[in-house]
py3Dmol code that shows the C-alpha trace and the ligand (Angstrom):
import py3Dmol

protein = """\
ATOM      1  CA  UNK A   1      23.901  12.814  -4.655  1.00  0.00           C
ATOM      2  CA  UNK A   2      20.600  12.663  -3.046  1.00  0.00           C
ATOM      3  CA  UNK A   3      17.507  13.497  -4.951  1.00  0.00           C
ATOM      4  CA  UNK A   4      16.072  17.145  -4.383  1.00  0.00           C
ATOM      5  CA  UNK A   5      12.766  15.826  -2.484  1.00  0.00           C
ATOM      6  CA  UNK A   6      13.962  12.379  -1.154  1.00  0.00           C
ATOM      7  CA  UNK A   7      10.385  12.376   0.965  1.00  0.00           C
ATOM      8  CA  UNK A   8       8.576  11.820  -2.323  1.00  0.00           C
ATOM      9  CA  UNK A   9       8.984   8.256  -3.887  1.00  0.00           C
ATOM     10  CA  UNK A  10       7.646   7.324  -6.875  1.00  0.00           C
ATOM     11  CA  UNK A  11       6.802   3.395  -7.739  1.00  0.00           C
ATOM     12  CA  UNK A  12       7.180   2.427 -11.177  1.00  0.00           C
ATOM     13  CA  UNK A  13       5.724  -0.731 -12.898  1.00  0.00           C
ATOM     14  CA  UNK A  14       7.673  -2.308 -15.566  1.00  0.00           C
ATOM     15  CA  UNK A  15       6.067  -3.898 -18.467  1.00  0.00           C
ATOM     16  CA  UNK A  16       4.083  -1.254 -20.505  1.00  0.00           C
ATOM     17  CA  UNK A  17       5.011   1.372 -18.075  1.00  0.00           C
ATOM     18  CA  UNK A  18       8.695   1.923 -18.492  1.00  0.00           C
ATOM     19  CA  UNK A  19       9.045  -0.538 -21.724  1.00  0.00           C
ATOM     20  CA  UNK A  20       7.157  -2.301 -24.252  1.00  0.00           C
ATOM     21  CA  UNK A  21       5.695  -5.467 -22.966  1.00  0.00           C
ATOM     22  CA  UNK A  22       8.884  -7.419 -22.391  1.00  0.00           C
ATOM     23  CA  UNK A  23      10.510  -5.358 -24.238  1.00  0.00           C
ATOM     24  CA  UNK A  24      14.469  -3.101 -23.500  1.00  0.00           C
ATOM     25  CA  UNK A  25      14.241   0.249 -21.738  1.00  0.00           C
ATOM     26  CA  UNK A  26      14.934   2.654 -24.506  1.00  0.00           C
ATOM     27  CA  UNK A  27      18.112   5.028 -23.938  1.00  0.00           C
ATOM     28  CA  UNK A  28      15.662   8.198 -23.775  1.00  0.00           C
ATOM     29  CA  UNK A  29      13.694   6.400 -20.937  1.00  0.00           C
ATOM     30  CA  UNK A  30      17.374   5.438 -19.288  1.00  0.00           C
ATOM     31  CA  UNK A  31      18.360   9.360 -19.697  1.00  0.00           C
ATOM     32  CA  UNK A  32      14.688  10.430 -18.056  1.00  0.00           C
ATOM     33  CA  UNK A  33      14.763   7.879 -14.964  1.00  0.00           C
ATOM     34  CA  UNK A  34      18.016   9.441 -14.334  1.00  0.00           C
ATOM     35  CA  UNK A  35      17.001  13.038 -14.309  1.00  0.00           C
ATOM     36  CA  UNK A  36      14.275  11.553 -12.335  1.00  0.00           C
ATOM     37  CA  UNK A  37      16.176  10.202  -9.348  1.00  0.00           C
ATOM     38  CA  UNK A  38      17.980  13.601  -9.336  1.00  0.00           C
ATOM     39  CA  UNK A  39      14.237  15.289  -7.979  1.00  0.00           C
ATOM     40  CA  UNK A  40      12.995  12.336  -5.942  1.00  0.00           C
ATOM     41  CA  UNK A  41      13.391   8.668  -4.506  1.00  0.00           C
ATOM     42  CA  UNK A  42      12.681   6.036  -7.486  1.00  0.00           C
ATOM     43  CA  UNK A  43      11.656   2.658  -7.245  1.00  0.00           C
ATOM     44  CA  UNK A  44      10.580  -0.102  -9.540  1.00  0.00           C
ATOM     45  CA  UNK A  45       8.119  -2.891  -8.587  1.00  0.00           C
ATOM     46  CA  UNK A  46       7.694  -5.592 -11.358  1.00  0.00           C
ATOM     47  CA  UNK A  47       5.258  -8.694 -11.563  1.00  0.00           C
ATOM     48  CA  UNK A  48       8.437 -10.731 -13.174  1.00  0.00           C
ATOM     49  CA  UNK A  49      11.480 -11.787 -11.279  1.00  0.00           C
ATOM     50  CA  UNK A  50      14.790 -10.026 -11.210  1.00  0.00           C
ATOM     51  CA  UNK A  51      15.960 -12.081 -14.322  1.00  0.00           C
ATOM     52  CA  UNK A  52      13.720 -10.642 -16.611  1.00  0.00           C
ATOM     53  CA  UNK A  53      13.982  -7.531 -14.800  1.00  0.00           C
ATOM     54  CA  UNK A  54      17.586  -7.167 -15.369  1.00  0.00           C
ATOM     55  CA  UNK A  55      17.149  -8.193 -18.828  1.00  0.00           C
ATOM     56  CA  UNK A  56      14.475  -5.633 -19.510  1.00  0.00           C
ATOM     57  CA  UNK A  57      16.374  -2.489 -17.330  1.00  0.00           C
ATOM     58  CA  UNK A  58      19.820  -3.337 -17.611  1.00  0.00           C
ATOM     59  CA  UNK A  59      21.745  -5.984 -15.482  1.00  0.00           C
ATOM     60  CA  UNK A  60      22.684  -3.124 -12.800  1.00  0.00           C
ATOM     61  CA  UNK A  61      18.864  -2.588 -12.179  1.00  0.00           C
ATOM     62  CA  UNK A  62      19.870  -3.118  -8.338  1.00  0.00           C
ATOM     63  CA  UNK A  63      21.992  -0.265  -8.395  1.00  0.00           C
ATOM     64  CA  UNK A  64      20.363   2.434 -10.709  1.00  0.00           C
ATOM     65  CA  UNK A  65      17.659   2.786  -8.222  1.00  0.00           C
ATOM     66  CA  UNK A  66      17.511   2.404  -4.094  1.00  0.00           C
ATOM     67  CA  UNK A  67      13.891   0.702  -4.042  1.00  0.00           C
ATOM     68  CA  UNK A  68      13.535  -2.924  -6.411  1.00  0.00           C
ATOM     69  CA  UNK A  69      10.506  -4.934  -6.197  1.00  0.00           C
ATOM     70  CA  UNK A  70      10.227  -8.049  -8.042  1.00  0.00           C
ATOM     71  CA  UNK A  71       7.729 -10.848  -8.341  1.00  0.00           C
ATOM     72  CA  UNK A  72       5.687  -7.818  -6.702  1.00  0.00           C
ATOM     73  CA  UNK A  73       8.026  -7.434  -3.686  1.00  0.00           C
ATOM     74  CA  UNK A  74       7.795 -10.564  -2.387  1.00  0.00           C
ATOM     75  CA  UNK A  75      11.873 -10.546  -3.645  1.00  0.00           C
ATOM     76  CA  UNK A  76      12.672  -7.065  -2.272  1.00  0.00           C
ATOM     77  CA  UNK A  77      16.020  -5.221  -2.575  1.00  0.00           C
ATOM     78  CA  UNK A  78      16.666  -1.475  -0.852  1.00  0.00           C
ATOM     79  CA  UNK A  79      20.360   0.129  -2.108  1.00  0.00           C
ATOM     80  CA  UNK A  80      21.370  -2.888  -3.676  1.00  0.00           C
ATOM     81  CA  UNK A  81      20.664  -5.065  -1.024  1.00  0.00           C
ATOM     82  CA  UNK A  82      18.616  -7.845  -0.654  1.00  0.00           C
ATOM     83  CA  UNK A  83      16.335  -6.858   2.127  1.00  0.00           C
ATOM     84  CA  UNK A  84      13.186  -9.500   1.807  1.00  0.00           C
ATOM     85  CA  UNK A  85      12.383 -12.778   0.139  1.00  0.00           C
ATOM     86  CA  UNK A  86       8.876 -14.728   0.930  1.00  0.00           C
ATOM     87  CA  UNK A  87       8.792 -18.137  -0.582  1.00  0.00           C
ATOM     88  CA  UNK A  88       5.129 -19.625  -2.170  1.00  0.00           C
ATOM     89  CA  UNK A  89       6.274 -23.326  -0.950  1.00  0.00           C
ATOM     90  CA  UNK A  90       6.617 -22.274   2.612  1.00  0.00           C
ATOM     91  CA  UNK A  91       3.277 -20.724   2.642  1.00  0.00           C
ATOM     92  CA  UNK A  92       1.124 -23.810   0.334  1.00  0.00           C
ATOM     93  CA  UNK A  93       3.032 -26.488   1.521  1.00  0.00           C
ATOM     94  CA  UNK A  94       4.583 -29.068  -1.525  1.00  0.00           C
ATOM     95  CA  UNK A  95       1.581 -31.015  -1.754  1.00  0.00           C
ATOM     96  CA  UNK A  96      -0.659 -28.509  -2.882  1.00  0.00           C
ATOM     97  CA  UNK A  97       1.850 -27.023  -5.096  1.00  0.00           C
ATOM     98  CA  UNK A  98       2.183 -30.351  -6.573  1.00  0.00           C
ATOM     99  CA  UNK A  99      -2.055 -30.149  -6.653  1.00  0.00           C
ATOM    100  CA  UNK A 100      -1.817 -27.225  -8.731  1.00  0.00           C
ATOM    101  CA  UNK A 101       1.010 -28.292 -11.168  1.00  0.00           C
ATOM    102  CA  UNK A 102      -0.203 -31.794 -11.719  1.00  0.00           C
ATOM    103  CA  UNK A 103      -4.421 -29.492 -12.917  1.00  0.00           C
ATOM    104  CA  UNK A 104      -2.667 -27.241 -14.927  1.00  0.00           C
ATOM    105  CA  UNK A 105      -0.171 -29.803 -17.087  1.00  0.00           C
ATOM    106  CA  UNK A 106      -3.525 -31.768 -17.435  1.00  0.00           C
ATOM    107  CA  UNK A 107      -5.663 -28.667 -18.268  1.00  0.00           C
ATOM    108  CA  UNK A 108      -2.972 -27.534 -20.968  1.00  0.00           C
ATOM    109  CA  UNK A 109      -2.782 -30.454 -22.421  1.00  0.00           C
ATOM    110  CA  UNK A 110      -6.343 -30.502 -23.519  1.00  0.00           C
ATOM    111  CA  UNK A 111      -6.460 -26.268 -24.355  1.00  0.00           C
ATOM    112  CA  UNK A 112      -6.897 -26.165 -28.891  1.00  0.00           C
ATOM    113  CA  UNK A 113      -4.472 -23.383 -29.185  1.00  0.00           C
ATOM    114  CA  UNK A 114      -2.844 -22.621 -32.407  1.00  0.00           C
ATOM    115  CA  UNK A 115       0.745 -23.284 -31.238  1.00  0.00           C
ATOM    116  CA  UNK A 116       2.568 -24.394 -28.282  1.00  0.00           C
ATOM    117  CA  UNK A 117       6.071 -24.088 -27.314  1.00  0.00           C
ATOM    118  CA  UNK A 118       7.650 -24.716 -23.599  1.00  0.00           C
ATOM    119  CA  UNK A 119       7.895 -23.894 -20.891  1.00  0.00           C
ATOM    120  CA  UNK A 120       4.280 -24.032 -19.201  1.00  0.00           C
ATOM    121  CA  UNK A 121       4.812 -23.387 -15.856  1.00  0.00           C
ATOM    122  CA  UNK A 122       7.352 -21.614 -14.107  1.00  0.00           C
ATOM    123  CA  UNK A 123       8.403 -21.681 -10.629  1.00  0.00           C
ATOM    124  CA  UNK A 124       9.431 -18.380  -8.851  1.00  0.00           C
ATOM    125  CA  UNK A 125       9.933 -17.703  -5.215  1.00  0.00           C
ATOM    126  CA  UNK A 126       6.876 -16.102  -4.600  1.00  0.00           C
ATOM    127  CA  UNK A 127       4.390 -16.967  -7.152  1.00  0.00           C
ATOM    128  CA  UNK A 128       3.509 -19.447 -10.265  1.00  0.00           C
ATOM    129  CA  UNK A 129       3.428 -18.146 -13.608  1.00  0.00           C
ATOM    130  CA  UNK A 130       1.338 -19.908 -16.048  1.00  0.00           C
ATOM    131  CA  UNK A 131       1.343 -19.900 -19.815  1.00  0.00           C
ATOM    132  CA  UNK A 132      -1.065 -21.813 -21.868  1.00  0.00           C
ATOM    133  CA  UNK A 133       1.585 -20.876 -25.797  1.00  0.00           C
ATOM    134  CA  UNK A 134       5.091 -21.295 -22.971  1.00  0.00           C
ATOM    135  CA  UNK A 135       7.109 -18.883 -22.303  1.00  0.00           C
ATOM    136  CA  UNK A 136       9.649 -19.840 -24.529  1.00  0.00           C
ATOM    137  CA  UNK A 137       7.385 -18.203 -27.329  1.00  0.00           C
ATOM    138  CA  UNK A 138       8.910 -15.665 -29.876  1.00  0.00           C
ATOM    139  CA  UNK A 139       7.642 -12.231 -30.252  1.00  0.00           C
ATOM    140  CA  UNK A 140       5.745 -12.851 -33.140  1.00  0.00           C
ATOM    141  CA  UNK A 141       4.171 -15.719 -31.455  1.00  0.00           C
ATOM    142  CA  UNK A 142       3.745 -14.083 -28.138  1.00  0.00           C
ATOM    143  CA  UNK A 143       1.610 -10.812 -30.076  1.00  0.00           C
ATOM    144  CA  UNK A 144      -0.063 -13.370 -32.014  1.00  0.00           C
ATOM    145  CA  UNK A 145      -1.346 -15.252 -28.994  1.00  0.00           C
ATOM    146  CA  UNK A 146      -1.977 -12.108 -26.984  1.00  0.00           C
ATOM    147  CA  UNK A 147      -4.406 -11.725 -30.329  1.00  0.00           C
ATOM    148  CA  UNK A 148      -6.158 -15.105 -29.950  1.00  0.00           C
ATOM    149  CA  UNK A 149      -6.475 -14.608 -26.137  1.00  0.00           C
ATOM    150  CA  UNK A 150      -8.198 -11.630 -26.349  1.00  0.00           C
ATOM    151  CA  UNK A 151     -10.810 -13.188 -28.780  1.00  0.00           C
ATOM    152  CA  UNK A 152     -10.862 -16.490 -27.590  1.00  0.00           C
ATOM    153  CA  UNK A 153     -10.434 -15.790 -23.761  1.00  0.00           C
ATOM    154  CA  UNK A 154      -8.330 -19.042 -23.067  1.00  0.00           C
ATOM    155  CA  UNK A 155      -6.280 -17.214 -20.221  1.00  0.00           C
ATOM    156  CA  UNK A 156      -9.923 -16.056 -18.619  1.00  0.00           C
ATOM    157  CA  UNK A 157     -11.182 -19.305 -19.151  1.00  0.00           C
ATOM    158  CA  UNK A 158      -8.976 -21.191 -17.237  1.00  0.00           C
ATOM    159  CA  UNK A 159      -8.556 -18.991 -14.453  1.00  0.00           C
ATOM    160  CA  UNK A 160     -12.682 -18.963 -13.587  1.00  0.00           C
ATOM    161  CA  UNK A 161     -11.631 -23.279 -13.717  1.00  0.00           C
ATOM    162  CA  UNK A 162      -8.807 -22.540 -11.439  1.00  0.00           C
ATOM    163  CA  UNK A 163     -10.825 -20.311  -9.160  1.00  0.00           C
ATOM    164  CA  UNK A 164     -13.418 -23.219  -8.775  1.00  0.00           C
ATOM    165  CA  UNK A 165     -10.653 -25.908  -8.039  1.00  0.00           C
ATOM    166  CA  UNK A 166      -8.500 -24.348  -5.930  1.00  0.00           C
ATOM    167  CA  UNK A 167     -11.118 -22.063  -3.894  1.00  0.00           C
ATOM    168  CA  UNK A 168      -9.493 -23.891  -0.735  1.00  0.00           C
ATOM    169  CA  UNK A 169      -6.377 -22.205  -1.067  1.00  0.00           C
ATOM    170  CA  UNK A 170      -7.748 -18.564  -1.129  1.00  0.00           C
ATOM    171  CA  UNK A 171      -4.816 -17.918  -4.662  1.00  0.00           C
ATOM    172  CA  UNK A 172      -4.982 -14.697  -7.025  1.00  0.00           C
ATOM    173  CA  UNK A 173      -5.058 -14.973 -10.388  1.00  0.00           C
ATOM    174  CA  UNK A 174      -3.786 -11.745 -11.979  1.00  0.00           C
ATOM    175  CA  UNK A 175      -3.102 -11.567 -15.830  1.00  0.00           C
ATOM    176  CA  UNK A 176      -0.067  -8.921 -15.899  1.00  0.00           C
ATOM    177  CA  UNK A 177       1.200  -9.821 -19.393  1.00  0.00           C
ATOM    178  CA  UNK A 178       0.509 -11.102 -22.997  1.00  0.00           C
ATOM    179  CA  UNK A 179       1.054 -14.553 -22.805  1.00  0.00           C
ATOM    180  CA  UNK A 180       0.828 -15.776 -18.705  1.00  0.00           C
ATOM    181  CA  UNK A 181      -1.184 -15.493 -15.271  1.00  0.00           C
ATOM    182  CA  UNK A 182       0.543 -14.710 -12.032  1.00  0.00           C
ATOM    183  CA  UNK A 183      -0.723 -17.282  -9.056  1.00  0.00           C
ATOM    184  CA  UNK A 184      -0.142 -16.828  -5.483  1.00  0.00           C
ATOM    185  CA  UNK A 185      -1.736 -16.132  -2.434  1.00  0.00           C
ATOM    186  CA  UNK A 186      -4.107 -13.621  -1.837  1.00  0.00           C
ATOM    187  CA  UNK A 187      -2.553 -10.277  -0.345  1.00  0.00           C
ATOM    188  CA  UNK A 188       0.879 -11.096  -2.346  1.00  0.00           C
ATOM    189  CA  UNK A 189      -0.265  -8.477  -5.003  1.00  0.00           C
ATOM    190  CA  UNK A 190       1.865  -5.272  -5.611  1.00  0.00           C
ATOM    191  CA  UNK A 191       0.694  -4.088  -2.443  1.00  0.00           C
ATOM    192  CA  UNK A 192       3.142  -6.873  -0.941  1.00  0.00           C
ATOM    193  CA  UNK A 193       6.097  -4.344  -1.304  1.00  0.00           C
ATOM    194  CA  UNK A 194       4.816  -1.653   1.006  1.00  0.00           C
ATOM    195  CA  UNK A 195       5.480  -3.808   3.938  1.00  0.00           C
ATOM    196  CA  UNK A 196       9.565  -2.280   2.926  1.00  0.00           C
ATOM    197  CA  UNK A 197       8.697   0.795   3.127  1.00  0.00           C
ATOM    198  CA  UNK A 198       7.702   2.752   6.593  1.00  0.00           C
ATOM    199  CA  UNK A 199       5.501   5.572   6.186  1.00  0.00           C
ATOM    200  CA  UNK A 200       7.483   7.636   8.582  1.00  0.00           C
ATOM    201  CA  UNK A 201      10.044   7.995   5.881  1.00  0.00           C
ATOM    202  CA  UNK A 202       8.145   8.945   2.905  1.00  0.00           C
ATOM    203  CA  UNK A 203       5.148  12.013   2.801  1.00  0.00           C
ATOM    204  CA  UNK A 204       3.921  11.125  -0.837  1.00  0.00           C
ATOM    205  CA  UNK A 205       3.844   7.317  -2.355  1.00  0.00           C
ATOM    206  CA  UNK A 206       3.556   7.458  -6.021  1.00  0.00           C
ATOM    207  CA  UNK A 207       2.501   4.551  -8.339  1.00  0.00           C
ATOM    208  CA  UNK A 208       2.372   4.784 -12.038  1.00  0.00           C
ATOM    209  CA  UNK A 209       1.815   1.568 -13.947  1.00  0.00           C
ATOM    210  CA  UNK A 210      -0.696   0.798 -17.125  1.00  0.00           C
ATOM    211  CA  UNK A 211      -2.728  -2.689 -15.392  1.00  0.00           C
ATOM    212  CA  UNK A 212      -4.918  -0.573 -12.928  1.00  0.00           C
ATOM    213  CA  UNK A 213      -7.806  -1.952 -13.720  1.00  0.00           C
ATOM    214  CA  UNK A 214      -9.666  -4.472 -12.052  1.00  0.00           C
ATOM    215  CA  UNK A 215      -8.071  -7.868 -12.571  1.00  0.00           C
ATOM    216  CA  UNK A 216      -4.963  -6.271 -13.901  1.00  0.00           C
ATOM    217  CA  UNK A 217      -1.824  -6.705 -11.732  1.00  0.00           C
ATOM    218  CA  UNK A 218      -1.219  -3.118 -10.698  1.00  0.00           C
ATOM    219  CA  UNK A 219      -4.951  -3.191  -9.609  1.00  0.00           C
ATOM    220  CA  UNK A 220      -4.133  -3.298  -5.917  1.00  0.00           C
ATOM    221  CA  UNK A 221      -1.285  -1.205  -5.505  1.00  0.00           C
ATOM    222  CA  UNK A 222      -3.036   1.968  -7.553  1.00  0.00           C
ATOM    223  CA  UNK A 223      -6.087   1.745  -5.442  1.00  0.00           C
ATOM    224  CA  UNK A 224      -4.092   1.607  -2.030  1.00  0.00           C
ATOM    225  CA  UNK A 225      -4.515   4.461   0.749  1.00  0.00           C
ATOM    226  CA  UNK A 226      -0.908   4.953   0.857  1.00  0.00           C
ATOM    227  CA  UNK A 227      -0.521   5.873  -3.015  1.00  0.00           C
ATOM    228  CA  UNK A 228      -1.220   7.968  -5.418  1.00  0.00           C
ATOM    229  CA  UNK A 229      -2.210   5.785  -8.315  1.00  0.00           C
ATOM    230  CA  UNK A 230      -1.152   7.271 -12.000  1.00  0.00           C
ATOM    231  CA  UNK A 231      -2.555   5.282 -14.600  1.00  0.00           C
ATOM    232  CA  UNK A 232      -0.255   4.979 -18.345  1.00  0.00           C
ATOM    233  CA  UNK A 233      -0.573   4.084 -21.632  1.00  0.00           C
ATOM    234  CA  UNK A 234       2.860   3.900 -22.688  1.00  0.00           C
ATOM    235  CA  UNK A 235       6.682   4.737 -21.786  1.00  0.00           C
ATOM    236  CA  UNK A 236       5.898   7.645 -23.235  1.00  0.00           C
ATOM    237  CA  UNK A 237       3.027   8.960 -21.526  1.00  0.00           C
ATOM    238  CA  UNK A 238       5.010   7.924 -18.293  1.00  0.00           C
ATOM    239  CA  UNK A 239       7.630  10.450 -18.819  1.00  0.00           C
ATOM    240  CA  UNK A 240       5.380  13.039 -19.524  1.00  0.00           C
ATOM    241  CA  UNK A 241       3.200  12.552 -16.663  1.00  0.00           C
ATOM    242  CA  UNK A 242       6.405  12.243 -14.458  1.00  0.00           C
ATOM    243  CA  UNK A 243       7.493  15.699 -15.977  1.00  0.00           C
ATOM    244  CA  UNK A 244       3.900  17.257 -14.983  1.00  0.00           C
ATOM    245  CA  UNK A 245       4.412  16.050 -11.635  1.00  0.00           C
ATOM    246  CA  UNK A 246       7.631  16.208 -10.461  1.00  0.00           C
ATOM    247  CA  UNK A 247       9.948  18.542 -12.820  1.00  0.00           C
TER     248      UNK A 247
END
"""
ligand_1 = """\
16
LIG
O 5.139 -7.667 -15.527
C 3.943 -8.161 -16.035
C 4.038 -9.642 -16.369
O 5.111 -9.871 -17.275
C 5.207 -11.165 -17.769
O 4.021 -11.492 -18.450
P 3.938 -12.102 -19.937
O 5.141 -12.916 -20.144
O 2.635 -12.853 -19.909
O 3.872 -10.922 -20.889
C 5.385 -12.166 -16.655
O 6.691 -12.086 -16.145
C 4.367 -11.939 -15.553
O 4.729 -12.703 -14.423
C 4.278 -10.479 -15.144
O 3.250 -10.318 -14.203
"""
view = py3Dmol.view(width=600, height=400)
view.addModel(protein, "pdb")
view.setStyle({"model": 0}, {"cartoon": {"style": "trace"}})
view.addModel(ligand_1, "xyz")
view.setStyle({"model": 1}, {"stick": {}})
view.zoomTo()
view.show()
């Protein structure tokens, strides 16, 4: 069935916007994004890749809603179907991913956290994701760094160093989580996933997501002439601004 008003689309970050911070979708927020897509087009537009996505919204994330952004878009599905994928090695070229890899496992190595665990770096199609704990953290250790960071500014720290040393390759830095940074090249932001979508077929663009500040990763994407930015504080707050809006 098609929603009520398919000419109004509504964007939806995922971390801290539809769940906790790497966290499940709850069954009441399943229930809601459901009655949602009954009254308009829905479309979700993560910082992660589809993975964690999937693990985060369910494994049929593709076909729950027509629009699915990951890595900001730069992996983009429409109906299930994978309609766009833009690769970070085509566009730097190996040897100055290789630059970038070879700084940051030497920077790490000298950062005085409190604990590290693995996974430092990780690869994805469209971006680098760096964490100074791993990603392979627990919870408890991934709130407990999120802690430290925030008092000790480690993840600030090193991307004003990575700024300096890679000012040749004109990179973003954008600090969308607890524990990582997002790098890749300027303009690949969240705004990266309105290239999918024409404006002839859409009157309203709405984006709801909780990083709209400056720096934060929905920063872009909120601020853009084609949306309508809605800032959140929670799942919670999502629903009930979605029910203000559109019910
Ligand atoms: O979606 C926001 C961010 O989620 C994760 O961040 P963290 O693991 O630091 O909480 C990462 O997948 C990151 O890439 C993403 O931007």
């Amino acid at each position: 069935m098609p929603p009520v008003n398919p000419r109004i689309l509504a964007l939806f970050d995922v971390d801290g916007t539809l769940t906790v911070p790497r966290g499940e979708v709850t069954p009441e927020m399943l229930k809601f994004m459901d009655e949602l897509k009954g009254k308009i087009t829905v479309g979700i537009v993560g910082g992660s890749d589809l993975p964690k996505q999937q693990e985060q919204l369910g494994e049929n994330v593709l076909h729950l809603y027509p629009w699915n952004f990951s890595q900001n878009g730069l992996v983009a599905y429409n109906e299930a179907k994978l309609i766009g994928e833009t690769s970070i090695n085509g566009h730097l070229g190996e040897d100055n991913i290789k630059r970038i890899v070879n700084w940051t496992m030497r920077y790490l190595s000298d950062v005085d956290i409190p604990i590290k665990r693995g996974t430092f770096i990780e690869y994805r199609t469209g971006m680098l994701n760096i964490s100074p704990i791993g990603r392979n953290c627990s919870r408890p250790e991934r709130n407990a760094f999120e802690e430290f960071d925030l008092a000790n500014g480690i993840r600030k720290t090193m991307v004003a160093k990575m700024q300096e040393e890679f000012a040749d390759l004109n990179l973003t830095f954008s600090i969308g989580g607890q524990i990582s940074f997002d790098v890749f090249p300027t303009g690949w932001d969240k705004t990266y996933c309105l290239n999918y979508i024409k404006a002839e077929d859409f009157d309203e663009i709405h984006f709801f997501g909780d990083k709209t500040f400056e720096g934060g990763n929905d920063y872009e994407i909120f601020n853009h002439e084609r949306t309508n930015g809605h800032t959140v504080t929670s799942p919670e707050d999502t629903m009930k601004q979605c029910k203000d809006l559109f019910f």
